[in-house]
C-alpha positions, 0 to 999 in steps of 0.5 A, a space after each residue: 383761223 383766217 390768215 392773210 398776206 401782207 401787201 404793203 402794211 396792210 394784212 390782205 386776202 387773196 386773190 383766191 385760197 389753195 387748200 394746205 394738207 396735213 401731212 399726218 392725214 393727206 387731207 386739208 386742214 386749212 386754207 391759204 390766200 393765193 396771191 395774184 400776179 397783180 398782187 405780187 407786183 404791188 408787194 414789189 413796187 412797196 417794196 422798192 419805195 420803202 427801201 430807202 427810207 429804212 435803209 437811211 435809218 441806219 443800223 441803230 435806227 433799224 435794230 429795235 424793229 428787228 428786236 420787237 419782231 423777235 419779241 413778238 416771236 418769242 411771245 407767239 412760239 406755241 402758237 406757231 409751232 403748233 401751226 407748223 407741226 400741222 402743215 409740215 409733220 413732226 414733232 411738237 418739240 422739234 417744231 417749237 425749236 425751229 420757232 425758238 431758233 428762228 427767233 433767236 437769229 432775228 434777235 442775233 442779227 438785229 444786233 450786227 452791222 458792217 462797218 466800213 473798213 479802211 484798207 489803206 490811209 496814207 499821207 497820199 490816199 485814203 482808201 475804204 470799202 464800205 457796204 450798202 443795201 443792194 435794195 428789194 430782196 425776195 427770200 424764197 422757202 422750202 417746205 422743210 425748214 420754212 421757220 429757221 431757212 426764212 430767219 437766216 435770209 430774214 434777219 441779215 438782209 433787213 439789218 443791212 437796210 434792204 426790204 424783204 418780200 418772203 415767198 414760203 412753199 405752197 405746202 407750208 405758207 401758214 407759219 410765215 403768213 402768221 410772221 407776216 401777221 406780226 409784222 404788220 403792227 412792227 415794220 414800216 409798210 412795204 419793209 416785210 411783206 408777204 405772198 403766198 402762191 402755188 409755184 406760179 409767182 417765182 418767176 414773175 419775181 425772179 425777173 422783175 428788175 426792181 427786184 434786186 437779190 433773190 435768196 433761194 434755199 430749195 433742190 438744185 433743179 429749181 435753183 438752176 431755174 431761179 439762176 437763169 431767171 435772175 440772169 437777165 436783169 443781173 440779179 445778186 443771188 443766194 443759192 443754198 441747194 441740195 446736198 448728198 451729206 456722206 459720213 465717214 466712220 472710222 474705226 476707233 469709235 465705239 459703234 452704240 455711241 456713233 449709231 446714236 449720233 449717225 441716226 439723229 443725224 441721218 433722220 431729223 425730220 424724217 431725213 428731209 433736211 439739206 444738212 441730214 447724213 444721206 450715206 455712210 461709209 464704214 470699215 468693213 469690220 464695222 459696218 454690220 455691226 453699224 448697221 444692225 445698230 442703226 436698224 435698232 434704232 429706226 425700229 424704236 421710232 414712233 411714227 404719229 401725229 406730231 402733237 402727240 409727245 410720244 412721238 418721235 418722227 413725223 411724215 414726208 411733208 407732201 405726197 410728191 416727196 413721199 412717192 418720190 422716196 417710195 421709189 428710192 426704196 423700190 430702186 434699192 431693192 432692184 439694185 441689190 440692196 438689204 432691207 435691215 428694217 423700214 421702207 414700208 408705207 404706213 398709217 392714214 398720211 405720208 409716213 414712212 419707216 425709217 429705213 437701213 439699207 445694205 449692200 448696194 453698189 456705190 452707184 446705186 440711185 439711192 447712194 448717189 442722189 439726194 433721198 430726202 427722206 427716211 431711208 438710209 445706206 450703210 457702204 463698206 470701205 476697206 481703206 479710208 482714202 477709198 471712203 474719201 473718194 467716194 464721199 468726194 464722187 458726187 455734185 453735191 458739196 453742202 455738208 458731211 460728218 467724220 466720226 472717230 475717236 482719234 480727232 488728230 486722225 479724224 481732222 485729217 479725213 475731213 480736211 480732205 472732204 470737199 464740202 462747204 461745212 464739214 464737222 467732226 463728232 458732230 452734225 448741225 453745229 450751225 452758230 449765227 456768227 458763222 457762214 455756210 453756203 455749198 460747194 459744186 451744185 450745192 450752192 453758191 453764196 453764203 449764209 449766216 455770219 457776217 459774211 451772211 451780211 455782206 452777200 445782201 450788199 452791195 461793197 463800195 470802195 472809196 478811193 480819196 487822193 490827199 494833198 496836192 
């Protein structure tokens, strides 16, 4: 199947193709249209002129294009899912919930708006914040979540009236180029757009000054990058970076119950999710058990081809993160760490065994960098403030988990996790209607809720003198 970008209403190739791998492979099963500087440069200047008339629409002339989007998401679910499965690995099932989660967050927000709220009226004045469209937002994507990461930017910063130009990972461009796809028979031109790029365009639409907010999710390296980029023209910005999740076992849980959870936790889609439990701190007189727990169950993984239903997880989505957790795993062998199972190389693509590691020091590179992958260290504590110390004693502040069976208890832990999102018996709890963003070099800004709304406008408080 050919795709093509999306400039300005009309679906249009490249100005060349790069070649898309298939992670179960390492060969390329299709190619994408490249976008050229001067394509990227009309999508902006479409952008820009047709933001005010979809912003002067209004929230209730703008919401039946949001609703005919996801419709059209709905109706092409097992079409996309089946394109994404092949361009970012994992399984079929998996990749169909990331469509349907997409979907339905284009659908949620289509039917949200901000109101203007009055903050004083007296007989002397009137005052009211209201909100606008800050104007052309350009939405940056990772590899790993290109369906939902681009939705949660998508949804909220077109129902508040700005244009959007959607720029997904040049490792997985085909399941928004074929977004894009659809879009072109729903959206006025210019409102959505699409380019494709091989990691040269992020500057050139970082900086240009029509562009009025760049949404970025990705490492924290490359969000420091966009952040000075976007410092020149004082761009609003949506930074949702990198994260070292801790979980915190405590010791009232019942280990067979809490290795389940930790391991779906731990290892949704391989380990390469922001969100994915990174580390876990155990009581010393649970930790082994835990570990041989878990170890069990990364035995009973089933590695393959993601449209086979027999399997459970996929690969690294490209050869540069898979070299990069092959020497997590040769650093955790150097600094003293136990191998209860996993870390091997196998198969024709970039898969990985999922991995049990034991007996590292707590400085290890493994325990103190973000892995992003299929390799997980078990730490022992001896007192539960030392486990909060350490969940604490890092850069990262996205999220994190506490497991316990005394919720009183396990509250009181969590409440002291310095964090943007902590759960509690639960890990990816993340409803429409409510708002993540990282702490410390995790991010800045906010996602999702309304106050996900509000950072893709501008407030405007009106002040008005009554009487004489």
């Amino acid at each position: 199947m050919t795709h093509r970008l999306l400039i300005d209403g009309v679906l249009t190739d490249g100005a060349s193709t790069i070649d898309v791998i298939d992670p179960t492979t390492g060969r390329a099963f299709a190619q994408a249209p490249r976008a050229s500087k001067a394509q990227a440069g009309k999508a902006i200047a479409a952008a820009k002129r047709a933001q005010k008339g979809w912003e002067a629409l209004g929230y209730e002339g703008r919401r039946p294009y949001l609703e005919r989007f996801a419709e059209a998401m709905a109706a092409n679910t097992d079409r996309i899912a089946e394109t994404l499965t092949r361009e970012r690995g994992g399984p079929i099932a998996d990749c169909r919930f990331e469509v349907g989660r997409a979907m339905a967050a284009i659908a949620h927000f289509a039917g949200q708006r901000l109101e203007d709220q009055v903050l004083r009226e007296n007989a002397n004045e009137r005052i009211i914040e209201q909100r606008y469209a800050q104007g052309v937002v350009v939405a940056i994507m990772p590899w790993n979540r290109p369906m939902t990461l681009l939705s949660f930017k998508l949804g909220p910063a077109l129902i508040t009236g700005n244009t959007v130009i959607a720029k997904p990972a040049p490792s997985t461009p085909l399941s928004t180029l074929m977004l894009g796809e659809l879009a072109a028979d729903i959206f006025p031109a210019g409102v959505f757009q699409t380019l494709v790029d091989a990691n040269d365009l992020g500057p050139l639409l970082t900086s240009d000054p029509d562009v009025a907010h760049v949404s970025f999710t990705g490492s924290t390296p490359t969000g420091k990058k966009v952040l000075g980029s976007a410092a020149e023209t004082l761009k609003r910005f949506t930074l949702e970076l990198g994260g070292n999740d801790a979980a915190i076992v405590l010791d009232d849980v019942d280990i067979e119950w809490v290795a389940d959870k930790i391991f779906a936790a731990a290892f949704i889609n391989a380990g390469q999710v922001c969100y994915a439990t990174k580390r876990v701190y155990a009581p010393r007189a649970l930790a082994q058990s835990l570990a041989q727990a878990l170890a069990k169950r990364a035995d009973a993984a089933v590695l393959g081809d993601g449209l086979d239903p027999a399997t459970t997880m996929g690969p690294l989505q490209n050869r540069m993160q898979y070299e990069k957790v092959l020497e997590f795993i040769e650093s955790a062998r150097a600094e003293g760490g136990t191998f209860l199972t996993g870390g091997e190389p196998t198969g024709s693509g970039y898969f990985i065994r999922p991995a049990i590691v034991t007996g590292l020091p707590n400085s290890a590179r493994l325990v103190q960098e973000e892995q992003f992958g299929p390799v997980l260290p078990i730490q022992v504590y001896d007192q539960v403030d030392e486990a909060i110390a350490q969940a604490n004693a890092s850069d990262f502040g996205l999220g994190g988990t506490i497991w316990g069976a005394d919720i009183d208890r396990a509250v009181k832990v969590a409440c002291q996790i310095e964090t943007g999102t902590i759960w509690v018996n639960q890990h990816m709890a993340l409803p429409l209607d409510v708002p993540f963003g990282g702490a410390k070099e995790s991010g800045i800004g906010l996602q999702n809720g309304i106050e996900g709304m509000e950072d893709f406008t501008q407030r405007r408080v009106l002040n008005v003198k009554l009487g004489a």
